[in-house]
PyMOL Python script that loads the backbone (N, CA, C, O; Angstrom):
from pymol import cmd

cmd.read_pdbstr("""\
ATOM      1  N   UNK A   1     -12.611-181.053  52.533  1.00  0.00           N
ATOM      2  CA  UNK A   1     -11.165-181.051  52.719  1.00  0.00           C
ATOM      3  C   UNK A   1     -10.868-181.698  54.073  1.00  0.00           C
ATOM      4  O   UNK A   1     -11.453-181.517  55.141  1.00  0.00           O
ATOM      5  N   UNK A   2      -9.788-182.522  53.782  1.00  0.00           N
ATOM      6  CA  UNK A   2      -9.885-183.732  55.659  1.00  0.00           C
ATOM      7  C   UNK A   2      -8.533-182.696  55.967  1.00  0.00           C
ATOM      8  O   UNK A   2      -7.841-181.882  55.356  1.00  0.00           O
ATOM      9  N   UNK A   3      -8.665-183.395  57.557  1.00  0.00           N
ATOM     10  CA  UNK A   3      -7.364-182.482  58.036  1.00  0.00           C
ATOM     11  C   UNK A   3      -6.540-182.642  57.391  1.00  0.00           C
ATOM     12  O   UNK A   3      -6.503-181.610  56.720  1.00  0.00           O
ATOM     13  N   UNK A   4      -5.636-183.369  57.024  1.00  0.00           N
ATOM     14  CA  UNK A   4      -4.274-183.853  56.784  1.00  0.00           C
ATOM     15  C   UNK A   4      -4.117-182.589  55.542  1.00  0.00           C
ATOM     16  O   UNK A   4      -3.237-181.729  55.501  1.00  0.00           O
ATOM     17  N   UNK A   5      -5.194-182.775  54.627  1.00  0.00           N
ATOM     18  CA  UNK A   5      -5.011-181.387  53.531  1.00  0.00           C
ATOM     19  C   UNK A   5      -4.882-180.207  54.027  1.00  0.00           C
ATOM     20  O   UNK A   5      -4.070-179.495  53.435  1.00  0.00           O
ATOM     21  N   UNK A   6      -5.497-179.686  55.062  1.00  0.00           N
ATOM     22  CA  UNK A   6      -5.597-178.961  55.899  1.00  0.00           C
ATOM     23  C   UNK A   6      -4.304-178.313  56.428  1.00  0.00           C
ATOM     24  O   UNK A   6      -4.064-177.106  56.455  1.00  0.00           O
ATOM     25  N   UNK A   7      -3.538-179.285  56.830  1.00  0.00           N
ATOM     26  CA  UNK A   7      -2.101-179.353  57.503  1.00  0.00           C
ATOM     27  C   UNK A   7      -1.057-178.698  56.126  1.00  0.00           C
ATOM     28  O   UNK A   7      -0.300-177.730  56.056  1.00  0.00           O
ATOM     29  N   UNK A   8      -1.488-179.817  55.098  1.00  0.00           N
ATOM     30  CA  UNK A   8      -0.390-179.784  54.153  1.00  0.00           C
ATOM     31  C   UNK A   8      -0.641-178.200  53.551  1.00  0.00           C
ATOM     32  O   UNK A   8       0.252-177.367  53.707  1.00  0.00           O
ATOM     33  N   UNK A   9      -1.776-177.879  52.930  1.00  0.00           N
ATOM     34  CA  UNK A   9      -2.103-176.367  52.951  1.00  0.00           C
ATOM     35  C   UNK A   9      -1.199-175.555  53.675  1.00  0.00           C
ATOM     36  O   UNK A   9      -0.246-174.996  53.135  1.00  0.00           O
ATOM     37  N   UNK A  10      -1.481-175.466  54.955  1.00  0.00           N
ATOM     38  CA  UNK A  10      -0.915-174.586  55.708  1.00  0.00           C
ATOM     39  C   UNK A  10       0.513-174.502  55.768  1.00  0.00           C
ATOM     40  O   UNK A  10       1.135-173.468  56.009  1.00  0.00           O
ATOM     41  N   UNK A  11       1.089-175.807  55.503  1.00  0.00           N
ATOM     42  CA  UNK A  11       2.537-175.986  55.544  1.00  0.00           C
ATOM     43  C   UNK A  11       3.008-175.117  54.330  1.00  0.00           C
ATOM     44  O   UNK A  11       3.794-174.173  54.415  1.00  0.00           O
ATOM     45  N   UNK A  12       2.300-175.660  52.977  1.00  0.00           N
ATOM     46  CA  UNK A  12       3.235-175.097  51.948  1.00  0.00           C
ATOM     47  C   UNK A  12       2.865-173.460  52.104  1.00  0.00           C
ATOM     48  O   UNK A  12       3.884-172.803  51.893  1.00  0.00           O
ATOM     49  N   UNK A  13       1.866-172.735  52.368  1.00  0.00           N
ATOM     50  CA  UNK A  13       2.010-171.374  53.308  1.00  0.00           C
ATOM     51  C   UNK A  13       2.670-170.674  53.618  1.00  0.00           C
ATOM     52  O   UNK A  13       2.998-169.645  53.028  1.00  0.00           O
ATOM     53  N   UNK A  14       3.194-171.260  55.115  1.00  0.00           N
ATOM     54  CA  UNK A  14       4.341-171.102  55.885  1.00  0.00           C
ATOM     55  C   UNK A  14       5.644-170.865  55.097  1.00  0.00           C
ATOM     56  O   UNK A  14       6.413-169.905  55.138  1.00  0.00           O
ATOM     57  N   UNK A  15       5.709-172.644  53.954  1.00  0.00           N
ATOM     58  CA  UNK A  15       6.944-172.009  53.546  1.00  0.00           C
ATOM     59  C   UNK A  15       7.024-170.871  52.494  1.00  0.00           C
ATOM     60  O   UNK A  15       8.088-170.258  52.418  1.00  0.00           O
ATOM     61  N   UNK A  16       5.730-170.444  51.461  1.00  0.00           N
ATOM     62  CA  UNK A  16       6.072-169.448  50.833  1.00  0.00           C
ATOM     63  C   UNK A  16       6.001-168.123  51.427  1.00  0.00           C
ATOM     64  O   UNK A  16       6.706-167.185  51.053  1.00  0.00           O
ATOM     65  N   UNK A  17       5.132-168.060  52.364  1.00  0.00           N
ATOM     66  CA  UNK A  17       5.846-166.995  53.575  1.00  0.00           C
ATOM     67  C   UNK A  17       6.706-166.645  53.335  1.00  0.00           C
ATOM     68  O   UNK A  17       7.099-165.667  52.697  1.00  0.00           O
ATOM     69  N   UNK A  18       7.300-167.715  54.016  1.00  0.00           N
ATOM     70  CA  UNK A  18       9.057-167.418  54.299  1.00  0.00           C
ATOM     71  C   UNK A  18      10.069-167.115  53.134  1.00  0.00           C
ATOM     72  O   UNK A  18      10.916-166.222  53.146  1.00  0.00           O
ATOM     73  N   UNK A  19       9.814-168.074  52.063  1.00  0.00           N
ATOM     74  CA  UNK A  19      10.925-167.401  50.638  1.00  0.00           C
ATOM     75  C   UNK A  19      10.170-166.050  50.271  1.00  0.00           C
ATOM     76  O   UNK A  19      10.684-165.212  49.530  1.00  0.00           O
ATOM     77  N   UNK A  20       9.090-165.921  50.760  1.00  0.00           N
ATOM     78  CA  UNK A  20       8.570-164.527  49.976  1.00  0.00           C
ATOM     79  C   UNK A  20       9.495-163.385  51.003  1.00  0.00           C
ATOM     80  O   UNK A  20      10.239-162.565  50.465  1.00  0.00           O
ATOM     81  N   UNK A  21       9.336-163.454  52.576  1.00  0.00           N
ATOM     82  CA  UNK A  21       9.961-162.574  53.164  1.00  0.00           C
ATOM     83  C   UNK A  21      11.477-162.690  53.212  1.00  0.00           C
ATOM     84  O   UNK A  21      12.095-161.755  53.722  1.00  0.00           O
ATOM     85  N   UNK A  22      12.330-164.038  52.601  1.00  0.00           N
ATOM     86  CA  UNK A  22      13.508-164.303  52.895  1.00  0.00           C
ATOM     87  C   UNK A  22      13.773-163.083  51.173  1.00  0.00           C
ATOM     88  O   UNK A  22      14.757-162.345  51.139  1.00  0.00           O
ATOM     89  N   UNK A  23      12.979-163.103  50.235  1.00  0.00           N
ATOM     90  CA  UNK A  23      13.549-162.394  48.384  1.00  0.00           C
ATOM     91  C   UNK A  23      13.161-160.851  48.851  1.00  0.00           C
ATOM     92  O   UNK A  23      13.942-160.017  48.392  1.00  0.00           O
ATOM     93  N   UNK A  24      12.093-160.318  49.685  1.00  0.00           N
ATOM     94  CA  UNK A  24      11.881-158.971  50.142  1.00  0.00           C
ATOM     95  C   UNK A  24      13.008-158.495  50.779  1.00  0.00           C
ATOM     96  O   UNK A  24      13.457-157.371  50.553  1.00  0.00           O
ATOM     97  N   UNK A  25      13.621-159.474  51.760  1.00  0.00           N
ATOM     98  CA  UNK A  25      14.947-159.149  52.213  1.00  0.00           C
ATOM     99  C   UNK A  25      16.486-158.899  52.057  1.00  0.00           C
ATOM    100  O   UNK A  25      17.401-158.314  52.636  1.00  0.00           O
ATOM    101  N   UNK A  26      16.247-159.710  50.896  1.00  0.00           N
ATOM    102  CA  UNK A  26      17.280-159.565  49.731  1.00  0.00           C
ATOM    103  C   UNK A  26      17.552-158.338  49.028  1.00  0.00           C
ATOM    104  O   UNK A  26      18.351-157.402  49.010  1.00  0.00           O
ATOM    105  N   UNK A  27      16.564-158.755  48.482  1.00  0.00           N
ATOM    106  CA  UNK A  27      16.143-157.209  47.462  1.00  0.00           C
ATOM    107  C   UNK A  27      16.503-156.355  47.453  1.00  0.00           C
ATOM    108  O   UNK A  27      17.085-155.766  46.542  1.00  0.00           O
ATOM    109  N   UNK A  28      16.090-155.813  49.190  1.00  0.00           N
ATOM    110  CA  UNK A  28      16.002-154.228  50.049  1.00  0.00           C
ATOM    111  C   UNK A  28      17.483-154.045  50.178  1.00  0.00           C
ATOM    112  O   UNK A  28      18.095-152.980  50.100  1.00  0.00           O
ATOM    113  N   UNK A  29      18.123-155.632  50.455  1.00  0.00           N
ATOM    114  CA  UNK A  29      19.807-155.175  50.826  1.00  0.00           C
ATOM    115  C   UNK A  29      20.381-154.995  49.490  1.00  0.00           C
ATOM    116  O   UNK A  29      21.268-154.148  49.385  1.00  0.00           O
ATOM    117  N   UNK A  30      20.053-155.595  48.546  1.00  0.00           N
ATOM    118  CA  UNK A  30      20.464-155.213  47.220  1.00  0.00           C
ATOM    119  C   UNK A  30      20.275-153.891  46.728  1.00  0.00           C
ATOM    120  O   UNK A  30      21.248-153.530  46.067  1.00  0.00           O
ATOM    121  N   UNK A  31      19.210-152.889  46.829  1.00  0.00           N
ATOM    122  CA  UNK A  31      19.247-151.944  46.697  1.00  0.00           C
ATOM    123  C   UNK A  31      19.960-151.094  47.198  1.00  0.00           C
ATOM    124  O   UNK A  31      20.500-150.123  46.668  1.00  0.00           O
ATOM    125  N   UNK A  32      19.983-151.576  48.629  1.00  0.00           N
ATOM    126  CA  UNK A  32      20.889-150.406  49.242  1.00  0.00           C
ATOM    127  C   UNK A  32      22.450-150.413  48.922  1.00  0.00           C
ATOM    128  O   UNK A  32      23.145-149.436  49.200  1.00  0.00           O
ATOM    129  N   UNK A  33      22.855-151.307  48.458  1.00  0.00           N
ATOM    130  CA  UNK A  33      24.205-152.051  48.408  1.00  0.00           C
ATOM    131  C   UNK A  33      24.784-151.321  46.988  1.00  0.00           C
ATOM    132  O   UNK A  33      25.942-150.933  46.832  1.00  0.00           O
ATOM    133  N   UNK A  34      23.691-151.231  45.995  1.00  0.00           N
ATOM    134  CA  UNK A  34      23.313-150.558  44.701  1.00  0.00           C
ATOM    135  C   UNK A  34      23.737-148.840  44.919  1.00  0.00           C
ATOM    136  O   UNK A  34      24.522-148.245  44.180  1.00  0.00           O
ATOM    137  N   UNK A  35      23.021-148.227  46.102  1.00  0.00           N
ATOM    138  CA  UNK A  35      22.964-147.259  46.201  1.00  0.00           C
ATOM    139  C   UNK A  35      24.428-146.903  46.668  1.00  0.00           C
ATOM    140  O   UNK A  35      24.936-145.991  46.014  1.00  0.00           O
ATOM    141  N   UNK A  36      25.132-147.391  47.576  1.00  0.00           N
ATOM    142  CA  UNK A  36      26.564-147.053  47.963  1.00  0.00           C
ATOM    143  C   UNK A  36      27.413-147.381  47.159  1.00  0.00           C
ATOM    144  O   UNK A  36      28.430-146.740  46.894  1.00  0.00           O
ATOM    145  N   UNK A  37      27.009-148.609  46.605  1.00  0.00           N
ATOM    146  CA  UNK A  37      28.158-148.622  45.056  1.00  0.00           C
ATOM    147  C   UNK A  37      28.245-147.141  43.864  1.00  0.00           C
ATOM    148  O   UNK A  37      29.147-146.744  43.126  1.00  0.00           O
ATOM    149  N   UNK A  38      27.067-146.720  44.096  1.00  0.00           N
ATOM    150  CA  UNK A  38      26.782-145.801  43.155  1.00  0.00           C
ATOM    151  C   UNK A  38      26.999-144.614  43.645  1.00  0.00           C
ATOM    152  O   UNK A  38      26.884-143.679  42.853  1.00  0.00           O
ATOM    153  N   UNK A  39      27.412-144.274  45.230  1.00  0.00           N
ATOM    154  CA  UNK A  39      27.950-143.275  45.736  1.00  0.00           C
ATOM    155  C   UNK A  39      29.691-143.179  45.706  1.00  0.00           C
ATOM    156  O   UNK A  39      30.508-142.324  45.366  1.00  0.00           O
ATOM    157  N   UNK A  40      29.745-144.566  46.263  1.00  0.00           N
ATOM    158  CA  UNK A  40      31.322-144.574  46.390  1.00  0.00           C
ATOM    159  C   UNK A  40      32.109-144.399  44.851  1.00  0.00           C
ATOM    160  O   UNK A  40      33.302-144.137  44.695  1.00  0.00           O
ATOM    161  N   UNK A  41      31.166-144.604  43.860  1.00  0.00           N
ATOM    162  CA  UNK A  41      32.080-144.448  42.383  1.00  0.00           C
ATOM    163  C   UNK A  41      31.943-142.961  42.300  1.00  0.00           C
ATOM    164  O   UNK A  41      32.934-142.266  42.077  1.00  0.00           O
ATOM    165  N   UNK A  42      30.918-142.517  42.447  1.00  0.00           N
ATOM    166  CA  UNK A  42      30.599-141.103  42.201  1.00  0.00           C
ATOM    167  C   UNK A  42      31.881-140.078  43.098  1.00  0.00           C
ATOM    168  O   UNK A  42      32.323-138.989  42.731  1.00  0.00           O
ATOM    169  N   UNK A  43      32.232-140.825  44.288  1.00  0.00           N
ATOM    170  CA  UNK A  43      33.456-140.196  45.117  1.00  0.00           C
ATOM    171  C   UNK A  43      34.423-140.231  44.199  1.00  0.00           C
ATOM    172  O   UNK A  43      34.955-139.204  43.778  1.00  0.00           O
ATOM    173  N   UNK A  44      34.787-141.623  43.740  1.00  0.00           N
ATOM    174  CA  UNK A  44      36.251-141.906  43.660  1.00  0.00           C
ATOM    175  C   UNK A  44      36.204-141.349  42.496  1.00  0.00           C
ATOM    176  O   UNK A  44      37.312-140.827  42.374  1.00  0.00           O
ATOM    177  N   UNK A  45      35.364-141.060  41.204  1.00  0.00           N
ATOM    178  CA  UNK A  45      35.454-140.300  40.085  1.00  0.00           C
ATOM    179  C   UNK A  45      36.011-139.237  40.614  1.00  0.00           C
ATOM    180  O   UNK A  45      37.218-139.092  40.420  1.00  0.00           O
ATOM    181  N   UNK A  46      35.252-138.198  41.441  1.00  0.00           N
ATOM    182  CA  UNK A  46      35.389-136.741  41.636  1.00  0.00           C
ATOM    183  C   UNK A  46      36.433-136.383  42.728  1.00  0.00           C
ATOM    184  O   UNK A  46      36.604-135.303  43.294  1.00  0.00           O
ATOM    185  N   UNK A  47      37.347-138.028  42.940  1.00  0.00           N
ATOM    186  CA  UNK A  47      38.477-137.559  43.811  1.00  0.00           C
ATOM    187  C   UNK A  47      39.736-137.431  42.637  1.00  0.00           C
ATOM    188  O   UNK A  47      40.823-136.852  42.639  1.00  0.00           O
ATOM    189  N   UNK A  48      39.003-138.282  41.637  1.00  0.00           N
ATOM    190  CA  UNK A  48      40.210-138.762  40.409  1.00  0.00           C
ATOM    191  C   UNK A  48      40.469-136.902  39.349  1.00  0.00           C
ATOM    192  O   UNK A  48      41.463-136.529  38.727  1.00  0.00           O
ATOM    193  N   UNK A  49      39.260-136.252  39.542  1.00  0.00           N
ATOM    194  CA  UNK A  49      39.615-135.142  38.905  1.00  0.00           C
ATOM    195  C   UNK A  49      38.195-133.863  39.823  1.00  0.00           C
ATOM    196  O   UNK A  49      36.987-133.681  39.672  1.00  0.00           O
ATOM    197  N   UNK A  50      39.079-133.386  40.562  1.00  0.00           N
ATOM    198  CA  UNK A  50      38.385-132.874  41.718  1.00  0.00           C
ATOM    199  C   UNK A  50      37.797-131.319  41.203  1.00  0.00           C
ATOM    200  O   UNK A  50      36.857-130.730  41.736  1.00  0.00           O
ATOM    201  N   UNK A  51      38.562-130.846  40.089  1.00  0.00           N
ATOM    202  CA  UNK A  51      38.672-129.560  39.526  1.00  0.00           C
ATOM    203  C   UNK A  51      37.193-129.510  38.214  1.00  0.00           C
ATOM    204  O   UNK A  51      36.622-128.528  37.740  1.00  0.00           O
ATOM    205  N   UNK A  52      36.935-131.222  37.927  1.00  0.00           N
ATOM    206  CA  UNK A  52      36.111-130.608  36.363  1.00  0.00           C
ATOM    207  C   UNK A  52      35.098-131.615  36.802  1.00  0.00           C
ATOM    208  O   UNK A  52      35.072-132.836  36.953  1.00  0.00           O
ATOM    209  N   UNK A  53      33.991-130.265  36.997  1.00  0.00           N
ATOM    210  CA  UNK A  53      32.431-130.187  37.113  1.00  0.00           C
ATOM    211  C   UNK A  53      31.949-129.923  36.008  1.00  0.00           C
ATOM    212  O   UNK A  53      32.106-128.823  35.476  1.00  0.00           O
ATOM    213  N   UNK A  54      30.978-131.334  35.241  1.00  0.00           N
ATOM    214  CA  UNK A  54      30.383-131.178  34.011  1.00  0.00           C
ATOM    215  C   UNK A  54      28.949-130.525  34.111  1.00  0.00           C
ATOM    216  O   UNK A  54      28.278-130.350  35.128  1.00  0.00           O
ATOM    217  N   UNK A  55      28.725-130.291  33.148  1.00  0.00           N
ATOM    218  CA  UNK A  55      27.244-129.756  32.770  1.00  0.00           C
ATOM    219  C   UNK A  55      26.340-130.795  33.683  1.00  0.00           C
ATOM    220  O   UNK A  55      25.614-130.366  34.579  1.00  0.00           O
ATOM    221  N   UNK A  56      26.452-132.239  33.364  1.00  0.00           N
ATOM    222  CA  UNK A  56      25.020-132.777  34.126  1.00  0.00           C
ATOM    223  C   UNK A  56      25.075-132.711  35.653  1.00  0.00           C
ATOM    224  O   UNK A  56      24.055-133.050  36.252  1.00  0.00           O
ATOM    225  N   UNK A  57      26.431-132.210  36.545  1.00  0.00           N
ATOM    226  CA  UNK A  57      25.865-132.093  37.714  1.00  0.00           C
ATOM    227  C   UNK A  57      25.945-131.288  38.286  1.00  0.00           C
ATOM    228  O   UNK A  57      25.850-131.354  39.511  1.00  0.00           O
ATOM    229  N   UNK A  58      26.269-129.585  37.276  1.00  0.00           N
ATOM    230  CA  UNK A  58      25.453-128.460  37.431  1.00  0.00           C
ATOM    231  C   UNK A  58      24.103-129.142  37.384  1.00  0.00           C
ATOM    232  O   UNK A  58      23.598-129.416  38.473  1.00  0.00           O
ATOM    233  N   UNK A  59      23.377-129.488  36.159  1.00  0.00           N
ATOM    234  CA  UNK A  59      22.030-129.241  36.234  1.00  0.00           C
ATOM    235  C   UNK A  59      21.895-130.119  37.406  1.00  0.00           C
ATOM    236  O   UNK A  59      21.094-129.578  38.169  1.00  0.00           O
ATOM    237  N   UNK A  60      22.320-131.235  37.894  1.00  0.00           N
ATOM    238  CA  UNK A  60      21.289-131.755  39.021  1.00  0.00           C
ATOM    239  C   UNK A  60      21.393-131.070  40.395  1.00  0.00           C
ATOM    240  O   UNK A  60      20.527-130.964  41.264  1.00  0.00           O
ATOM    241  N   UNK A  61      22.916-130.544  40.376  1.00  0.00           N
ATOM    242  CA  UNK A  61      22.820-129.635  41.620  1.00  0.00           C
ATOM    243  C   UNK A  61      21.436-128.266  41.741  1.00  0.00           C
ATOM    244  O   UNK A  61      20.955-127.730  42.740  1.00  0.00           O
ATOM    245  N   UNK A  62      21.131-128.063  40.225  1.00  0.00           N
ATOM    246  CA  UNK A  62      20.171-127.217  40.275  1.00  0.00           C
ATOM    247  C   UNK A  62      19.156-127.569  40.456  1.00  0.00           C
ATOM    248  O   UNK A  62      18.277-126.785  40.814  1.00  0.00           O
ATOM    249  N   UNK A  63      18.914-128.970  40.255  1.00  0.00           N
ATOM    250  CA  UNK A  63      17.122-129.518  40.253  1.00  0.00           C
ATOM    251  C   UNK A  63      17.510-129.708  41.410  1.00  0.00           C
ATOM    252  O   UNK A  63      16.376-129.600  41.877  1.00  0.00           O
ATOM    253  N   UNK A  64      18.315-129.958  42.561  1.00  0.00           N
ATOM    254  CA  UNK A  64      17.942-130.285  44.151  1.00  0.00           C
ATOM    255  C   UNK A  64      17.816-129.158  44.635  1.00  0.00           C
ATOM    256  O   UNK A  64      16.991-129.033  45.540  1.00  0.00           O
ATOM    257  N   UNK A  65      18.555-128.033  44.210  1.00  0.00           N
ATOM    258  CA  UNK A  65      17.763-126.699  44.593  1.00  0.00           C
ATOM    259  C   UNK A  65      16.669-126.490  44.661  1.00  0.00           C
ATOM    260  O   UNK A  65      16.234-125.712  45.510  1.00  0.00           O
ATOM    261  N   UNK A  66      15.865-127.134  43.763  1.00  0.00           N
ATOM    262  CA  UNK A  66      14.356-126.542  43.286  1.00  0.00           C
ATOM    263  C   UNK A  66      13.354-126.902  43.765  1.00  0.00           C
ATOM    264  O   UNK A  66      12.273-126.389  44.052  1.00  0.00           O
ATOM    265  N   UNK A  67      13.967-128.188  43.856  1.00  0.00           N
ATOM    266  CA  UNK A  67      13.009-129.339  44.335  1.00  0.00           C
ATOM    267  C   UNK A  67      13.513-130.003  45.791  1.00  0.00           C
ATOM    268  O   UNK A  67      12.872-130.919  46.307  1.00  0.00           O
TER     269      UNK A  67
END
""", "prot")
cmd.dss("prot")
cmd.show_as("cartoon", "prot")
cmd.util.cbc("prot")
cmd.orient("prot")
């Protein structure tokens, strides 16, 4: 392998490096972005009818008890 391959190797590297750490970075903000969307609906539902607590979050209020 002469340098110049050497170089070019390393280059294309570098750049999948970088799209690999630029889609990890994404991702992570996507999830989290996921997660507050999925809080803030969960608010605005239970601001829309503040009085009626269904069965499924009795039970999950009970599995965070437990667990």
């Amino acid at each position: 392998m002469s340098v110049e391959e050497k170089y070019v190797a390393a280059a294309y590297l570098v750049v999948f490096v970088a799209v690999l750490a630029y889609v990890l970075i994404i991702s992570t903000k996507l999830a989290r972005l996921e997660r507050e969307v999925a809080e803030l609906t969960e608010l605005a539902r239970r601001r829309q009818a503040p009085d009626a607590i269904d069965e499924a979050e009795l039970a999950e209020h009970a599995g965070q008890a437990r667990g």
